[in-house]
C-alpha positions in Angstrom: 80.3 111.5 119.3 82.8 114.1 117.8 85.6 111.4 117.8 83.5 109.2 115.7 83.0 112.1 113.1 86.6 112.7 113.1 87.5 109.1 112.8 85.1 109.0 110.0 86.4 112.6 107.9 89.7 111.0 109.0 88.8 107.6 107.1 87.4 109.2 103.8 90.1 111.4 103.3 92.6 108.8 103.2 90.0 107.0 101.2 90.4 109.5 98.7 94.3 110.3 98.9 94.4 106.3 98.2 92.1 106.8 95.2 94.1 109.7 94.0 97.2 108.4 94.3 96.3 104.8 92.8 95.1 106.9 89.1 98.3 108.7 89.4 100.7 105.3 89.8 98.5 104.2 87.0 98.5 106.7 84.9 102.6 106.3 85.2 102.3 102.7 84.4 100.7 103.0 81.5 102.9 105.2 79.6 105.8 102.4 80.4 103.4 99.4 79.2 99.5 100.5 77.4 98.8 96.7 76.5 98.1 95.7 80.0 94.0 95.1 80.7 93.9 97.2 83.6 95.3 100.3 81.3 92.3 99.6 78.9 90.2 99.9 82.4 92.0 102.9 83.6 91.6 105.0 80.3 87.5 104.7 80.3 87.5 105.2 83.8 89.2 108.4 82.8 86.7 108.9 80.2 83.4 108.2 81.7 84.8 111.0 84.4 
């Protein structure tokens, strides 16, 4: 049972460093090239948060 929790703190984690690391690459990208939807996307993301 303690595996399972560990898999699972283990899963989230990396869940989040994903999530982290996807704004950041994003943020990047969008100082090269702002027109692109996704940008548009990205920055009220940013906002609502």
């Amino acid at each position: 049972m303690n595996n399972v929790s560990k898999q699972a703190k283990g899963f989230i984690f990396f869940y989040l460093l994903s999530l982290l690391l996807y704004h950041l690459f994003m943020r990047y990208f969008c100082q090269i090239d702002f027109s692109l939807y996704i940008c548009m996307q990205e920055q009220v993301y940013l906002y609502i948060l």
